[in-house]
C-alpha positions in Angstrom: 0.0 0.0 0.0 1.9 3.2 -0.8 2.3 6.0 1.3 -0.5 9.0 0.6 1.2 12.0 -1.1 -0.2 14.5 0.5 1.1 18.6 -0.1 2.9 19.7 2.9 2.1 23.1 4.4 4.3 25.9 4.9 5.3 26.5 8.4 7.0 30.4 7.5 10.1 28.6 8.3 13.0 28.3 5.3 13.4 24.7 5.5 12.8 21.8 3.0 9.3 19.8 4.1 9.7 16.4 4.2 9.3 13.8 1.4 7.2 11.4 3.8 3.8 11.8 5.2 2.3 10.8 8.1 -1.5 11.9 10.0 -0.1 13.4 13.5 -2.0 16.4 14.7 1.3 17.8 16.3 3.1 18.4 13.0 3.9 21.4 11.8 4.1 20.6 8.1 1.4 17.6 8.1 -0.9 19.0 10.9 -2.1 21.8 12.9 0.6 22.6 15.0 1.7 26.2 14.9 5.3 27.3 15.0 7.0 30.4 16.7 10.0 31.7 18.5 13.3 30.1 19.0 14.8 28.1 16.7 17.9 26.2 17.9 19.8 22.7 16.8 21.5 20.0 18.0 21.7 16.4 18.1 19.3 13.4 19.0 20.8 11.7 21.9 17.5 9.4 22.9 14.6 7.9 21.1 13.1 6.1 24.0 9.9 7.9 24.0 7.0 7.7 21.6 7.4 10.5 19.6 9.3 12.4 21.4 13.5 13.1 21.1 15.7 14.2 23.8 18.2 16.9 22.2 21.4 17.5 23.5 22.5 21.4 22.4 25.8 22.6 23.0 26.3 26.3 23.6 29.3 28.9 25.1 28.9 30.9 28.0 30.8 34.6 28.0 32.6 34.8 31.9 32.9 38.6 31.2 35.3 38.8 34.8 37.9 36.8 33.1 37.3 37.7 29.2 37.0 34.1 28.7 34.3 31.4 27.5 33.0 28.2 28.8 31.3 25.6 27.0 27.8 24.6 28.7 25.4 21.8 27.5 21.4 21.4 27.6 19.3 18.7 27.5 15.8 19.9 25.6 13.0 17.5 25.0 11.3 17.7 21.5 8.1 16.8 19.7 9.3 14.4 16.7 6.5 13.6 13.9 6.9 10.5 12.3 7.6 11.7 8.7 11.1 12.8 9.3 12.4 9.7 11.0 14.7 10.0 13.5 17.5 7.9 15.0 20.2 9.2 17.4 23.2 10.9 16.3 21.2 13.0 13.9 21.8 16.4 13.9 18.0 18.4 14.0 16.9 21.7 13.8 14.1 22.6 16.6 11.3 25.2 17.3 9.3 26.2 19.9 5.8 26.0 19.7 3.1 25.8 22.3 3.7 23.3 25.4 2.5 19.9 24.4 3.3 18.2 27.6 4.9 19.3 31.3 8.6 19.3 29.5 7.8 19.3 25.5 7.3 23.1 24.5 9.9 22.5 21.0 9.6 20.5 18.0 11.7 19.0 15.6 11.3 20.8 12.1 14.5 19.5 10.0 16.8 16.4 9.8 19.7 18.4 9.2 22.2 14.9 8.2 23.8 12.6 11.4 27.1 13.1 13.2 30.1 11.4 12.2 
């Protein structure tokens, strides 16, 4: 049974849709989620959960006392819709959109490649 081709919708954003569909209400290019905000990357460093990611973002830290930097690191969980199929060590692009759960206020809007 092939997969229905549906036209993805623009989410504003300037990234490619994807070439997959799927039928979840909490996609941004597939359903009715809204997109707005931050948009940050990383990489996928869990896919325990259902269809959500856990997204490890590395980020530096000015010390402005000592002129220096310091490298920090984050943890953020994200909404992932099935269309862009994820598996850890990919590198994604996120954005925040309203809070879906207690600790899910970001989604997943780009497969960006994996990590070497």
């Amino acid at each position: 049974m092939p997969k229905k081709t549906s036209k993805a919708r623009d989410i504003g954003i300037d990234v490619a849709p994807p070439k997959a569909t799927c039928d979840d209400k909490h996609c941004p290019f597939h359903g009715n989620l809204s997109v707005r905000g931050q948009i940050l990357s990383g990489v996928v460093v869990s896919t325990k959960m259902g269809k959500t990611v856990v997204v490890k973002r590395e980020y530096m830290k000015t010390i402005t006392k000592y002129e220096r930097f310091e490298k920090r690191t984050r943890r953020l969980r994200a909404h992932s819709p099935p269309c862009l199929g994820l598996a850890e060590g990919d590198k994604v692009t996120l954005m925040e959109c309203r809070p879906l759960s207690k600790t899910v206020s970001f989604v997943v809007i780009e497969k960006r490649g994996t990590t070497a």
